[in-house]
N, C-alpha and C positions, 0 to 999 in steps of 0.2 A: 085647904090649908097645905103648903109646903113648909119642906125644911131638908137640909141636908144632913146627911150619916152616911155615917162609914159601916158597912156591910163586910163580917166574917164570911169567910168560903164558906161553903155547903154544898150537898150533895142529893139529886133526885135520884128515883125513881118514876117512869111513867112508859108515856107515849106520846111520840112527836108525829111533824106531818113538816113537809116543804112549802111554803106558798108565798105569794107577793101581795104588795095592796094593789096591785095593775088588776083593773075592770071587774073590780069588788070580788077577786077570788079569794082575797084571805076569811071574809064574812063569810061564805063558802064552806071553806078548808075548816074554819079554825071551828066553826060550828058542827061541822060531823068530827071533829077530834073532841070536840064537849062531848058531842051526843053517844060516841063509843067509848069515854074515856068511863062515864056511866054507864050504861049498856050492857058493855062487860063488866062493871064491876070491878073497874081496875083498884080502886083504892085496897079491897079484900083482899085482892093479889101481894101486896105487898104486906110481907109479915111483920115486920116490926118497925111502923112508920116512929119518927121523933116526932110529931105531930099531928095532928089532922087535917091543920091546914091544905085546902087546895093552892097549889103555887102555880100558874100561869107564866111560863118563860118566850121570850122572844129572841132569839139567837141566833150566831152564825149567819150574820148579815152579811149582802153580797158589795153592799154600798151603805146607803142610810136607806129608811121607812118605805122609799121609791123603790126598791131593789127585792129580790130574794132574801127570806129571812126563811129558818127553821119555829116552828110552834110548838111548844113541848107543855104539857100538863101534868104532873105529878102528885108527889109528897117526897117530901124529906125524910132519909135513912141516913143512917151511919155510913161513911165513907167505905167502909168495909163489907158492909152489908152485900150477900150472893142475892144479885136480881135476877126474880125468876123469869123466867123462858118466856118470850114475848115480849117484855119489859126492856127497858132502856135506861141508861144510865147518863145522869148529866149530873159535870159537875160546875159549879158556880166560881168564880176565883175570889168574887168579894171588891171593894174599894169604897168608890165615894159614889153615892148616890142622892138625886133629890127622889125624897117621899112624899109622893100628890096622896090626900085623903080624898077620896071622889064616894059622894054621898047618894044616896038615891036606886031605885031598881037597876041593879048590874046589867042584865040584858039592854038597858036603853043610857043609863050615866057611863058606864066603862067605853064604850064608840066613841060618845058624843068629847069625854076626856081624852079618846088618841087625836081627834080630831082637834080639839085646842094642842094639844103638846104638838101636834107638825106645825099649826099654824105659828108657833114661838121657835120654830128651829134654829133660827139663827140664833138665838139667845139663851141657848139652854145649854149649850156646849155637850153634846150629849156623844158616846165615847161606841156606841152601837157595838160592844161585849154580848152583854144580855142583860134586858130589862125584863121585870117580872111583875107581877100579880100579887097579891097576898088573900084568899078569899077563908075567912078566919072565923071564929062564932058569930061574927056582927056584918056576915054577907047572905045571909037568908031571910033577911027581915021586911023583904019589897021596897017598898018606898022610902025607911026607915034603915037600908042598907048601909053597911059601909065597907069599904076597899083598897086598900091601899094599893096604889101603882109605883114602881122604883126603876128610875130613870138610872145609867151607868151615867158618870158627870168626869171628867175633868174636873182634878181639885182646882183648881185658880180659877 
């Protein structure tokens, strides 16, 4: 299911990584940023998350999906919030977003939905900001998961 919304700014705390989709390094990259983002323990790290949600960001694109992007994994704090040592700070600016609900085991439904959203490139008018992840109470369920993905859109 899609639908479009308008997304308020917001602001992470996490840890990012640089990577591309040229010759499958972002599955690479983005998978030891999962595997240390846990590892370490980062969500502990941060003292007074707004959430628990895991948020998933894709940013600082060099071009579009073909290019350099930044991978960043988090949770949301207060704007103000002192991020501790190690940690990194992203902030979100907000606008108009389409919200994909992508249903099914995240390790194999989340891929398989980047892979439809490039193949609709032309038609999605997608604005390559930062799109993100949403992995919420209802992304630990296997099979029965659910996920929301948020494309940056051009309003028109």
């Amino acid at each position: 299911m899609e639908r479009k919304v308008t997304i308020s700014p917001f602001c992470l705390a996490g840890i990012s990584i640089r990577t591309s989709n040229a010759k499958n390094q972002a599955a690479e990259d983005l998978g030891k940023l999962w595997q240390d983002f846990y590892q370490k323990s980062i969500p502990s790290l941060i003292e007074n998350p707004l959430s628990e949600e895991v948020i998933a960001v894709y940013t600082a694109y060099e071009s579009d999906y073909r290019g350099a992007y930044t991978g960043f994994i988090g949770l949301k704090v207060d704007t103000n919030e002192k991020i501790p040592n190690g940690l990194e700070k992203l902030e979100i600016s907000g606008g108009s977003y389409l919200a994909i609900s992508v249903k099914g085991e995240p390790s194999q439904s989340i891929p398989k939905a980047w892979v439809d959203i490039w193949a609709r490139e032309d038609s999605l008018k997608r604005k390559y900001t930062a799109d993100f992840e949403v992995y919420g109470e209802e992304s630990n369920k296997g099979p029965d998961s659910n996920v929301t993905i948020y494309l940056a859109i051009d309003q028109t």
